[in-house]
C-alpha positions, 0 to 999 in steps of 0.5 A: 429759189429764184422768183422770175416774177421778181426778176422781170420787174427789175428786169423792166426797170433797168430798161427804162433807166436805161431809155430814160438815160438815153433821153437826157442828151436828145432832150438837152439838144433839142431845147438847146439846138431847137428851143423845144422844150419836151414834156410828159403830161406836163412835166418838162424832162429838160435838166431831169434826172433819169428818175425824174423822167421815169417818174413823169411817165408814172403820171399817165397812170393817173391822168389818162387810166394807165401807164405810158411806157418809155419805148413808146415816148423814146419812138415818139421823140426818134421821130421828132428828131428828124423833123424840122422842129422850131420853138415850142413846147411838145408832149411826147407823153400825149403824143404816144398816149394819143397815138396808141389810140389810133386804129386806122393803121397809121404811121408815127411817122404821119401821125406825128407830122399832122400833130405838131404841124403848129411847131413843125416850123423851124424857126430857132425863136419867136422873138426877132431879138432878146427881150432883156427882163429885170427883176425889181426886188429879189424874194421868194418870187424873184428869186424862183423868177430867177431860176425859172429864166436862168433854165430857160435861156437858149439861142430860142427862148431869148427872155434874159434875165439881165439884172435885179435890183434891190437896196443895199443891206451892207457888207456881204449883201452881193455875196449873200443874194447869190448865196440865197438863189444858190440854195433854197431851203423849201425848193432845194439847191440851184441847178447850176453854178453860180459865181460873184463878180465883186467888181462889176457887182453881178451875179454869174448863174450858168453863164446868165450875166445878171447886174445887181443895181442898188436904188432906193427907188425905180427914178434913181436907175438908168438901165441903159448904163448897164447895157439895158433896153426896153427891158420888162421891169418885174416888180415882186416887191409888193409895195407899188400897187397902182398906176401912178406908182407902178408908173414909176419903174417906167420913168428910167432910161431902158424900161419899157414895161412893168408886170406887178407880181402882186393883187394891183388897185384901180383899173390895172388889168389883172390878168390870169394865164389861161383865163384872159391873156388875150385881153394883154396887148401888146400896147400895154405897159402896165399889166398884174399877174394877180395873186398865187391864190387868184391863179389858183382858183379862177381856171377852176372857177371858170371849168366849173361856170363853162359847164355847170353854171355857178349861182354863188359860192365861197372860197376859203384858202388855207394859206401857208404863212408868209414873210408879212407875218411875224415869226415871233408875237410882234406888232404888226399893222394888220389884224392878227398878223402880229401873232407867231406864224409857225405857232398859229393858225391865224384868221385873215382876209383874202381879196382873191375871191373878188379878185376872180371877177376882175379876170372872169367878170361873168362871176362878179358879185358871186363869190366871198372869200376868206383865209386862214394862215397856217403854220406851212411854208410852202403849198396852200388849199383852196376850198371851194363851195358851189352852189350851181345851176345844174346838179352833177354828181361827184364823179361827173364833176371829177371826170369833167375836170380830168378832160379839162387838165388833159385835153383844153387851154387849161391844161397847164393851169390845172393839175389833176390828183387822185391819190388818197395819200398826198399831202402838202409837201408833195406838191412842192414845186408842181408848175400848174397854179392850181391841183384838183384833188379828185378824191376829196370832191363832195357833191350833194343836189345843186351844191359842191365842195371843190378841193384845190392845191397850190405851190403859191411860190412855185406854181404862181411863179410859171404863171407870171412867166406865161404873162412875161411872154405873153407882154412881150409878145413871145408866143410859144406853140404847144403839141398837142394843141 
C-alpha cells in the first residue's frame, strides 16, 4: 500500500535538487562574469554541490525559526540576474526571508532594487588592478590562505596569490608542497586540480601561477625577478612578532606591506575584522590579524559589553592541539608542552584574553585567561564566564546574539548554533571565527557562562582575508546591509 505522505516528502526533495541543480551554473556565472559571490545565511553557494546548496537553506530553520524554500531563493536570484550587479557578496537567503515579510504588496522586483542598491553598481572589481599576494611559509594557515585565494580568483576579485616562500627541505620538496595543498587530511581534498612546473619551480592550481621562492630569510628575495609588485607579504610562520622583524619582509624589492597571521608584540595593531578594521589605513605597512582564539571571542565579548556591560570575566579556550607540540614525550622549551599531544590534555597559557584589549580597549584589565590543549586536531571552544552590569536571563542572552548573527556588522564573525547534538567535528570548515552555542548558555543574577566554538585554521583563516582586503583597500559591499 502506498503512503502519499511518503511520496510527497521525495516528491519535494526532487524538487529542490532539482532548483538547487539549476542554481549551480547561475551562481558560477555570476562570480565569474559579475564578481558576485552569493550566499544563503552566510553560506557561499559558489563550487557547492547541489547537497551543499540545499543544506545551507536548511540553516534558515535555525537562524530565523523556519525554513527558506529554494523556489523563493531561485525567484530572488532570476531577479538579480538582471540587474546590474558589480562586486559584492549578496544573501539571497535574507533576501527571500526578508521579503517573505513584507506586507505592503511590493514587487521582488522593487523590493530587490532598493535592497542591494550598495552592489547595484556594475562596476567588474573594486581594485583598479590586481593586488599580487605572498604567502611567507606554507602551513596550516598558509596553505587554507592558499585555497581561500585560489576560489576566489575572478576578473573582480583581483587578490593573486603569486607566490610562497618556504626554505628548501630537499629533493621532492616542490613535489610534496603541491601534494600537501592538494590533499588535506583534516579539510579534505583541493577543489581543483593542481599541476608542478619542475622547471620554473611553480605550482599550477586552477589556473593560479604560484612561484615557490626558497630563502632562509625575507633580505635574500627580490620578488620583482618574479614579475612581483607592491605585493602584501602574509607571514603565517609565527617567528617574526615585532616591528623591527617583521620590518624585515618589507626590505626586498616588490613588498609593500606585511600582515602577521600570528599574536604580534609592541604596538603593531591587532586587529579583529568586525571589531576594529576600520583603525586599518591605508598608510599601514605592518598590520596582525591576531589569533584564531583572539577573533573568536572579542566579536562576542564586544555584543556581550555593547548591551549588557562586562564588569569582569574569564576566558578558558580548550584548544586542539598544535604543530608546537610534541606528537610523542619529547623536549620541548615551554611548559608542559613536551608531553604527547594526542595522549594528554596539556594546561597552557593563552595570551587571548589580554589580546582582546588591544582590539576592544573598553575591556582592558577586565578579562584572564587560560588554556588547555586537547587531543582534537581541528575546532577549539572558548568558555567564557561574565560577571555583567545588568542581569539578562539565558534566554535573552541567546535571543540578543541570535539578532547580532543575523541582522549587524557582526554577522559574518559570529555563527549561531542551537542543536542539542553538535560536537566538535561538525564544525569543521565553518567561515565564521567564532559559533555561539545557544543551548549550553547558563545565566544566573549578574553572571553568565557563554559557550563559543571555533575552526581555529579554518574559521580564523577567512578572518586574515578580510584584513588582506581591507589593507589593500578592496572594499567588498554586502546585501543586505
Amino acid at each position: 500500500m502506498n503512503n502519499p505522505t511518503s511520496d510527497a516528502y521525495l516528491a519535494t526533495y526532487l524538487n529542490e535538487q532539482t532548483l538547487a541543480e539549476k542554481m549551480i551554473p547561475e551562481v558560477g556565472l555570476m562570480y565569474r562574469e559579475m564578481g558576485v559571490i552569493l550566499t544563503v545565511f552566510g553560506r557561499k553557494l559558489m563550487n557547492s554541490s547541489t547537497i551543499d546548496i540545499i543544506k545551507a537553506h536548511r540553516l534558515g530553520k535555525h537562524m530565523v525559526g523556519e525554513h527558506i524554500k529554494l523556489e523563493a531563493t531561485s525567484k530572488v536570484l532570476e531577479v538579480l540576474k538582471t540587474m546590474n550587479l558589480g562586486v559584492s557578496r549578496v544573501d539571497i537567503g535574507k533576501l527571500a526571508y526578508n521579503y517573505s515579510k513584507l506586507d505592503d504588496g511590493q514587487s521582488l522586483e522593487d523590493y530587490l532594487n532598493g535592497a542591494v542598491d550598495a552592489a547595484n553598481h556594475g562596476n567588474i572589481s573594486i581594485l583598479d588592478k590586481p593586488q599580487d599576494v605572498v604567502l611567507y611559509g606554507f602551513g596550516r594557515i598558509g596553505r587554507i590562505l592558499a585555497r581561500l585565494l585560489i576560489e576566489r580568483t575572478t576578473a573582480g576579485n583581483k587578490l593573486r596569490l603569486r607566490a610562497i616562500v618556504v626554505r628548501s627541505k630537499g629533493d621532492g620538496d616542490l613535489e610534496k608542497r603541491a601534494s600537501l595543498l592538494r590533499r588535506d587530511s583534516i579539510h579534505g581534498p583541493f577543489n581543483g586540480s593542481i599541476t608542478v612546473d619542475h622547471e620554473n619551480s611553480a605550482i599550477i592550481a586552477n589556473g593560479n601561477y604560484i612561484k615557490v621562492i626558497y630563502a632562509g630569510k625575507p633580505e635574500e628575495i627580490d620578488y620583482t625577478e618574479h614579475g612581483i609588485e607592491n605585493a602584501l607579504i602574509v607571514d603565517n610562520t609565527g617567528v617574526f612578532k615585532d616591528e623591527a622583524a617583521l620590518g624585515r619582509h618589507l626590505v626586498p624589492n616588490g613588498a609593500s606591506k606585511v600582515l602577521l597571521t600570528a599574536p604580534a608584540k609592541g604596538e603593531i595593531k591587532n586587529i579583529v575584522y568586525g571589531v576594529n578594521h576600520n583603525d586599518v589605513e591605508l598608510s599601514d605597512t605592518i598590520v596582525c590579524a591576531a589569533s584564531c582564539t583572539t577573533n573568536a571571542i572579542t566579536p562576542v565579548l564586544k555584543a556581550m559589553n555593547d548591551k549588557y556591560g562586562i564588569v569582569n570575566g574569564h576566558v578558558e579556550t580548550v584548544h586542539s592541539y598544535t604543530n608546537d607540540q610534541n606528537l610523542i614525550d619529547n623536549y620541548h622549551s615551554a611548559e608542559r608542552r613536551g608531553r604527547s599531544a594526542p595522549l594528554n590534555m596539556v594546561l597552557t597559557s593563552t595570551g587571548a584574553a589580554k589580546a582582546v584589549a588591544k582590539a576592544l580597549p573598553e575591556l582592558s584589565g577586565k578579562l584572564t585567561g587560560n588554556a588547555i590543549r586537547v587531543p582534537t586536531p581541528n575546532v577549539s571552544m572558548a568558555v567564557i564566564k561574565l560577571n555583567l552590569e545588568k542581569a539578562p536571563t539565558s534566554e535573552e542572552i541567546n535571543d540578543y546574539i541570535r539578532d547580532i548573527s543575523l541582522n549587524s556588522d557582526l554577522n559574518e564573525q559570529i555563527a549561531y548554533s542551537s542543536s542539542t547534538e553538535v560536537v566538535s567535528t561538525d564544525f569543521v570548515g565553518t567561515p565564521e571565527p567564532g559559533i555561539f552555542d545557544s543551548v549550553a548558555t547558563i545565566a544566573q543574577d549578574n553572571s553568565c557562562v557563554l559557550y563559543v566554538w571555533y575552526d581555529n585554521e579554518f574559521g580564523y583563516s577567512t578572518q586574515v582575508l578580510r584584513v588582506m582586503r581591507q589593507m589593500v583597500g578592496m572594499h567588498i559591499p554586502y546585501v543586505p546591509a
